[in-house]
C-alpha positions as CSV (number, residue, x, y, z in Angstrom):
1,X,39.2,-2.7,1.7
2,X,35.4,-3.5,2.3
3,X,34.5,-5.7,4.8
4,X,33.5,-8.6,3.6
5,X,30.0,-10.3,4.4
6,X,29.8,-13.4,6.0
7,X,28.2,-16.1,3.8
8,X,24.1,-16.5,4.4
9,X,23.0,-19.6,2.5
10,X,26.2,-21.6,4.3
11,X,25.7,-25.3,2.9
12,X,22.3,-26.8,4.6
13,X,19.2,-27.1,3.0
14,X,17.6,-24.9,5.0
15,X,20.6,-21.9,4.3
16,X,20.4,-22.6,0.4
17,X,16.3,-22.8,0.4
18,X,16.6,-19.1,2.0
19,X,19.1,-18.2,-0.3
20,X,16.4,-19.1,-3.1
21,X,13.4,-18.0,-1.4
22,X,14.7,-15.0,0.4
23,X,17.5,-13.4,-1.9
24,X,17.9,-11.8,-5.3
25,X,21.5,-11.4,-5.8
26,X,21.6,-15.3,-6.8
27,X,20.2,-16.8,-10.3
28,X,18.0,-18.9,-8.7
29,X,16.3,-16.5,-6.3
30,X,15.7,-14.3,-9.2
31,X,14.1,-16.7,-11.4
32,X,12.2,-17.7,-8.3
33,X,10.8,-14.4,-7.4
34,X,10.2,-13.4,-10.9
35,X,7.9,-16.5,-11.6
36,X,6.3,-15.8,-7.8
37,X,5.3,-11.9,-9.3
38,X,4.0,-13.8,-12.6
39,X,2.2,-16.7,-10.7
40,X,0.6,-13.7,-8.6
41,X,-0.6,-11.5,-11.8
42,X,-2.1,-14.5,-13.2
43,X,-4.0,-15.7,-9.9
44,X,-5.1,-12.3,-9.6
45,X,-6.4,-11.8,-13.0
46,X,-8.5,-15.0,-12.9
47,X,-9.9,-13.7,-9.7
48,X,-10.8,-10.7,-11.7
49,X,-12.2,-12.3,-14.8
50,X,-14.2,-14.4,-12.6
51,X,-16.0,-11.7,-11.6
52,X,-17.3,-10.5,-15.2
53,X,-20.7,-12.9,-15.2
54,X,-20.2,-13.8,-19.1
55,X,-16.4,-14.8,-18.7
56,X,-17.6,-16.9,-15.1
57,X,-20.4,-18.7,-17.0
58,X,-18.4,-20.3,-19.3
59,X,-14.8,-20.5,-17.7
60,X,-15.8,-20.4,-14.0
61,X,-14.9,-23.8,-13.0
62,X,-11.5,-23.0,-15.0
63,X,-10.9,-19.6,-13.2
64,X,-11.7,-21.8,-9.8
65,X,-9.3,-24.6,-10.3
66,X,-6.7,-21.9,-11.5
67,X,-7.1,-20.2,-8.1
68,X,-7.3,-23.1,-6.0
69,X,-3.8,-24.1,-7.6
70,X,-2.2,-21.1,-7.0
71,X,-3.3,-20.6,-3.5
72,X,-2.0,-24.1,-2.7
73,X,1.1,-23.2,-4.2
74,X,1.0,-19.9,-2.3
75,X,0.5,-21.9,1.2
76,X,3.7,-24.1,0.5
77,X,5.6,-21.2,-0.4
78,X,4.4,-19.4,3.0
79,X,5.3,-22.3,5.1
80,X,8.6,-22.6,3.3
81,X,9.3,-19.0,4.4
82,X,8.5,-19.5,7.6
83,X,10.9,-22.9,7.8
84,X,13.8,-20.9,6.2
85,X,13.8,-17.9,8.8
86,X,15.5,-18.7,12.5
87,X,12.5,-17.0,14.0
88,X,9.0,-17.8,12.2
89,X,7.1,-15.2,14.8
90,X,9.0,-12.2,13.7
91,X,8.8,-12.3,9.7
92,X,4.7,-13.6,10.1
93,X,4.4,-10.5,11.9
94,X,6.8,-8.1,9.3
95,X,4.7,-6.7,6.5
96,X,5.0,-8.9,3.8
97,X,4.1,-12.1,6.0
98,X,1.1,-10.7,6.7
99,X,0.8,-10.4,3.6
100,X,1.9,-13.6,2.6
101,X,-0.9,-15.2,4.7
102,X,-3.6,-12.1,3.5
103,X,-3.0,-13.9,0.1
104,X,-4.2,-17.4,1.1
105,X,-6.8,-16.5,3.5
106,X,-9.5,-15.6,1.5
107,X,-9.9,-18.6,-0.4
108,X,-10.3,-21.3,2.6
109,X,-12.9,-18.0,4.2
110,X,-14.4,-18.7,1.3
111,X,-16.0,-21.7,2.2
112,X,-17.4,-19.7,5.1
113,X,-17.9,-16.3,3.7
114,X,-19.9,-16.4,-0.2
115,X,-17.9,-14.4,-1.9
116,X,-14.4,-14.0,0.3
117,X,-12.4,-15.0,-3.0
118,X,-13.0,-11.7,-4.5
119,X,-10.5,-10.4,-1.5
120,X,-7.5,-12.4,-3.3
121,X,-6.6,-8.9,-4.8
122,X,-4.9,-8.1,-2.3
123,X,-2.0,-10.8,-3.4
124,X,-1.1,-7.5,-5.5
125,X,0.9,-6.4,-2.7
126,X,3.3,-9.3,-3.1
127,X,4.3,-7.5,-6.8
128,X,6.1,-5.1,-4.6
129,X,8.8,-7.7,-4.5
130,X,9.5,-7.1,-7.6
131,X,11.9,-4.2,-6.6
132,X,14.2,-6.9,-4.7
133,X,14.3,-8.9,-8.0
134,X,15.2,-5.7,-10.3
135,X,17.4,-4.5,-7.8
136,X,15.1,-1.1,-7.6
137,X,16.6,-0.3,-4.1
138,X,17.3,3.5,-4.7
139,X,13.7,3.1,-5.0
140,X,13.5,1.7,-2.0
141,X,15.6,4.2,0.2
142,X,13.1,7.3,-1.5
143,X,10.1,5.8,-0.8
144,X,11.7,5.5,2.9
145,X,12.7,8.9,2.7
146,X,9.1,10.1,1.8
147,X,7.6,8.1,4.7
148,X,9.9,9.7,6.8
149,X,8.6,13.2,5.7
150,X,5.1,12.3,6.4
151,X,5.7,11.3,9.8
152,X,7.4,14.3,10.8
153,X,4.8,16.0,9.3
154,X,2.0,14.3,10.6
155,X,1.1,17.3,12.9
156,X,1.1,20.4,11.1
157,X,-0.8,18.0,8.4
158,X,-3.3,17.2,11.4
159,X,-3.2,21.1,13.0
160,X,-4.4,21.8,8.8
161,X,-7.0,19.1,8.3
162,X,-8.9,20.5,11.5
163,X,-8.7,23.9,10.3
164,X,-10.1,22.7,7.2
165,X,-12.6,21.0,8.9
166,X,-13.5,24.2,10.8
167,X,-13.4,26.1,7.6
168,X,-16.5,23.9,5.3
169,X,-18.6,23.6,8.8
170,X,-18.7,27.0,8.7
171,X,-19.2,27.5,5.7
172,X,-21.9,24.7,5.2
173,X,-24.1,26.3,8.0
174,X,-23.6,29.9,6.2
175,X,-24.8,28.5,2.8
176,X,-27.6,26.6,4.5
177,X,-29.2,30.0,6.0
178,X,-28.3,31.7,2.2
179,X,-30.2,29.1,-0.2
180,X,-32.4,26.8,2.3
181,X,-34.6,24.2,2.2
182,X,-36.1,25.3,-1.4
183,X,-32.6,25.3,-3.8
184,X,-31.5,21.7,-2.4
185,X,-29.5,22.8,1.1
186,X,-32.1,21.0,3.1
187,X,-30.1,20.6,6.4
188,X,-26.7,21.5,7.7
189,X,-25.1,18.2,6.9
190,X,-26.1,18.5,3.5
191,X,-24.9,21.9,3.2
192,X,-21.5,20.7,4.4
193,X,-21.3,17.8,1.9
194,X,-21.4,20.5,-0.9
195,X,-18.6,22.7,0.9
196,X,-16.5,19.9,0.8
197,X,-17.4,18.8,-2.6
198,X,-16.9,22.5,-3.4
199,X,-13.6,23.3,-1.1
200,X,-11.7,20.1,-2.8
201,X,-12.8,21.2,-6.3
202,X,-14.3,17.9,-7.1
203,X,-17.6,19.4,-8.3
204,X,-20.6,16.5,-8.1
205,X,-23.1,19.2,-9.2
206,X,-26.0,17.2,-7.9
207,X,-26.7,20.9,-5.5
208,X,-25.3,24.1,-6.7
209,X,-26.5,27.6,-5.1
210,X,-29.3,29.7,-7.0
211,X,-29.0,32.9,-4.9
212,X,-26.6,35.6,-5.8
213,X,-25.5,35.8,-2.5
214,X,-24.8,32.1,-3.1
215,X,-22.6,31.9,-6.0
216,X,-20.6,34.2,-4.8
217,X,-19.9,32.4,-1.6
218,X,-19.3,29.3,-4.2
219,X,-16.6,31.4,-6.1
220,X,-14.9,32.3,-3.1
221,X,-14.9,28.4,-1.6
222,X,-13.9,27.4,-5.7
223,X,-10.6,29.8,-4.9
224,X,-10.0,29.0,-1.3
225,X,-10.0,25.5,-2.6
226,X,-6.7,26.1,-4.8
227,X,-4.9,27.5,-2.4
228,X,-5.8,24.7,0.3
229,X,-4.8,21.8,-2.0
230,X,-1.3,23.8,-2.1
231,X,-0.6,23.8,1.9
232,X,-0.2,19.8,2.4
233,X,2.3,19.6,-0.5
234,X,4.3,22.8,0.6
235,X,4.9,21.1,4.2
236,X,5.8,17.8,3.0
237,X,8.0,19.1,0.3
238,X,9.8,21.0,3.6
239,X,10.0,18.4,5.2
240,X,11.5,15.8,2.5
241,X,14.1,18.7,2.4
242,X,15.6,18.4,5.6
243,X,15.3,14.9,5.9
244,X,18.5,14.3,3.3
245,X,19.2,11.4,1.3
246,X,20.3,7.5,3.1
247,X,22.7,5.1,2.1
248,X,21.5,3.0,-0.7
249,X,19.8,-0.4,0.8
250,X,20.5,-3.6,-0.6
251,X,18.4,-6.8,-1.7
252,X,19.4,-9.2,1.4
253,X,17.0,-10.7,3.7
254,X,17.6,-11.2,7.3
255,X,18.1,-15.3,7.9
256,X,16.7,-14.9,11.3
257,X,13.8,-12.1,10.7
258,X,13.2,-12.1,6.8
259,X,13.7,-8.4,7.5
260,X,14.5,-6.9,4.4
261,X,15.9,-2.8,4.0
262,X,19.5,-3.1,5.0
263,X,22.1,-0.6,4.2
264,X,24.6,-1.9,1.2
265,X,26.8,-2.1,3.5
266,X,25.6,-3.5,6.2
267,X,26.8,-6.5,8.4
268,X,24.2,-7.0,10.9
269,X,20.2,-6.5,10.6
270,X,18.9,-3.5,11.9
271,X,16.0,-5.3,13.2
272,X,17.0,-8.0,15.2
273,X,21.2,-7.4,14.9
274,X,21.9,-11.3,13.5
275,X,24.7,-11.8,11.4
276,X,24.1,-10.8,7.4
């Protein structure tokens, strides 16, 4: 029989207002995190709106109350996280209390920094949560899966990019003695802009070669540039390969951490190893 989990919310306050806050296997902390992912596209579009000059000349003190309210709101809820967890330092320090406190931020730097409100688009991170409250966690487990790819293959990625590097230097000098000053390769640099304009098939246009001799280096950078877009793919497609598939991860939160990720059946948090 499967072991069974020892209870999180318990009967205090402080157990229940995690429960709430925290988890998504209740009622409540699913209609609490789905009106948190609303309240946070609706702050985040007035910040947006308020940037169109028309829409701010008439609704601006609107959009500003709208964004003051929410950021207040956002601030209680913040310090409410921070109450409900046995150890404040670690979940301000995890990724989403950082971002929890990236979303107030800017509006109180506002009154330093002209401007800093426009930075409240980063409270779109905080949506991610909405794959707690849909209970997306297979989602979860592949995006962990492909950030386990990339870090194993961080090096031959690395080893790649420098060859690359290597590759449009060279070739940037080579089409700067082919064309010149006169057909818009005035200096090295410049001529190694356009290889790696060229090399990543992105195409600007704004210098293109006039020589012979220098469209048909261009052609052959224009095909190199296929084949080099294939390479990064092919090594993290290995790699996701041998990595294999991990136990599905479940919606719980950590009551001492607010570390979130755990296996479905897991009893203790990987992070700090307190009781589930």
């Amino acid at each position: 029989m499967p072991e069974t989990r020892p209870s999180v919310a318990g009967a205090s306050f402080r157990g229940r207002l995690h429960e709430i806050i925290f988890e998504a296997d209740t009622r409540a902390g699913k209609v609490f995190d789905v009106v948190l992912i609303w309240s946070i596209i609706i702050s985040i579009s007035a910040v947006v709106f308020d940037s169109v000059a028309s829409i701010h000349q008439v609704y601006g003190s609107w959009l500003q109350a709208i964004e003051w309210l929410f950021t207040v709101l956002f601030t209680v809820e913040y310090l409410l996280r921070l109450y409900c967890v046995r150890s404040p330092g670690r979940y301000a320090r995890s990724f989403f209390g950082v971002v929890d406190l990236l979303a107030i931020l800017p509006t109180y730097f506002s009154f330093l920094i002209p401007g800093g409100q426009s930075l409240l688009t980063i409270r779109l991170f905080r949506v991610l949560r909405i794959f707690r409250v849909l209970k997306l966690s297979q989602y979860v487990s592949e995006a962990r899966l492909l950030v386990t790819a990339l870090r194993a293959s961080w090096r031959k990625i690395s080893v790649f990019l420098m060859a690359v590097v290597a590759i449009v230097v060279i070739i940037g000098a080579v089409m700067y003695s082919v064309e010149g000053e006169a057909n818009g390769f005035t200096d090295i640099p410049t001529s190694i802009y356009w290889a790696i304009v060229t090399l990543t098939t992105v195409g600007y246009g704004d210098i293109s070669p006039q020589t012979p001799l220098g469209k048909a280096l261009a052609s052959l950078v224009m095909i190199l540039g296929y084949g080099i877009i294939a390479v990064p793919t092919g090594i993290v497609t290995a790699e996701i390969a041998q990595v294999g598939l991990r136990p599905p991860l479940s919606t719980q939160s950590c009551l001492d951490c607010g570390a979130e990720g755990h296996d479905d059946n897991a009893v203790h948090c990987k992070f700090c190893g307190a009781v589930l």
